[in-house]
C-alpha positions in Angstrom: 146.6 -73.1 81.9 146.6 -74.1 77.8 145.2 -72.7 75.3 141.8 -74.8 75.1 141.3 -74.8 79.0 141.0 -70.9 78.7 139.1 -70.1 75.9 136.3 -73.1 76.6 136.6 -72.5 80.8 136.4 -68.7 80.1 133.4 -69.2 77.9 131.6 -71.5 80.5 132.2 -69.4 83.5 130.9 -66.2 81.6 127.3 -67.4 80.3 126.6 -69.9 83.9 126.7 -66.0 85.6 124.6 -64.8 82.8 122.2 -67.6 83.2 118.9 -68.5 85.1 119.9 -72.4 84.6 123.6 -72.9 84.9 123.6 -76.9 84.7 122.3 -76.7 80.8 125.7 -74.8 79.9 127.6 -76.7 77.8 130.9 -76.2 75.5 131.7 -78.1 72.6 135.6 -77.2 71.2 136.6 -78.4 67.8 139.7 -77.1 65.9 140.7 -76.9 62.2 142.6 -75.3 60.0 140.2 -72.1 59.7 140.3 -71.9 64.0 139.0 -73.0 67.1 135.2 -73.1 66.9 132.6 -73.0 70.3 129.8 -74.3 70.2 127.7 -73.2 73.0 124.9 -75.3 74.1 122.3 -73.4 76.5 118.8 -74.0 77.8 116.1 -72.2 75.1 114.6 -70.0 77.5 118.2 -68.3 78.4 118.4 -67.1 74.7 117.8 -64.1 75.1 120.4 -63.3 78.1 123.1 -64.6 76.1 122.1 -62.9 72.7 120.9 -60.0 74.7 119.5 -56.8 73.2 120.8 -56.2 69.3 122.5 -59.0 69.5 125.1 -57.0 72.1 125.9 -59.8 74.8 126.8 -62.3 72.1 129.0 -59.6 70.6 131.1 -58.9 73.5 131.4 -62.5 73.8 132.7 -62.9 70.6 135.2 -59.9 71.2 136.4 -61.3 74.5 136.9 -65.0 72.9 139.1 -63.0 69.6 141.4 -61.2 72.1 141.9 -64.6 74.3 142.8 -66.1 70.8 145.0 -63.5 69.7 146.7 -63.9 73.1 147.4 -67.2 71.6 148.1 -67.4 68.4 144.8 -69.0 67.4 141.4 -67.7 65.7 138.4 -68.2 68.3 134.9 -68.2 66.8 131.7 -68.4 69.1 128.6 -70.3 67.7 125.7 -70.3 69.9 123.3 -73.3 69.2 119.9 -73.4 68.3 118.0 -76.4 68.3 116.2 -77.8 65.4 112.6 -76.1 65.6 113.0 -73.6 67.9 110.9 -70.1 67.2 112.0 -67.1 67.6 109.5 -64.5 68.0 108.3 -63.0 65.3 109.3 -58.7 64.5 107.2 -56.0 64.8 107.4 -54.1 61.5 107.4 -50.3 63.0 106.1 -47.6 61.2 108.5 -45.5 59.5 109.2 -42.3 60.8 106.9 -39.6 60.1 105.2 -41.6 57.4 102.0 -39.9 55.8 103.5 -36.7 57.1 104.4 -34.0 54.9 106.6 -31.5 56.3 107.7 -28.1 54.6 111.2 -27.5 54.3 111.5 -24.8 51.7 112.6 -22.6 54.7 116.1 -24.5 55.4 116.8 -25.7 51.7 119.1 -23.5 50.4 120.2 -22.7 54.0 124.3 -22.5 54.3 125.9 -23.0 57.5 
């Protein structure tokens, strides 16, 4: 199998198991003198399996594609696609831990362990 048949095929096979729409998987390989560049191309509403939680999916993708391109000489980026327009949602802003709180710590300060 060459190089380009395993990093793209790999790719391919990896997010249409992720997936809840397989057929709108696609993989667009272009090379250059920085690398090989993927682009995947997914259906909007399987986002968020591919990204997954903190960004953690598209990070082990991205791991798995540099040791397949280490295997063969070659620099392997990922670059998942987002259409022109598309909205993420928006962030909660939490509330800082134990804001408005005042706590006394003159107990532990000059405390040595």
């Amino acid at each position: 199998m060459t190089e380009q048949a395993t990093d793209k095929s790999f790719l391919e096979f990896v997010v249409k198991a992720i997936v809840s729409t397989p057929d709108a998987v696609s993989v667009e390989r272009t090379v250059d003198e920085m690398g090989v560049l993927l682009t995947l191309k997914i259906d909007q509403s399987d986002m968020g399996y591919v990204i997954g939680r903190k960004g953690q999916t598209a990070q082990a993708l991205r791991t798995l594609l540099k040791i397949i391109g280490a295997k063969n000489n070659a620099r392997v980026n990922l670059k998942i696609y987002e259409p022109e327009g598309s909205k993420r949602p928006e962030r909660i802003e939490r509330p800082e831990r134990n804001s408005g709180l005042d706590i006394d710590t003159s107990s532990v300060d000059d405390l040595r362990i």
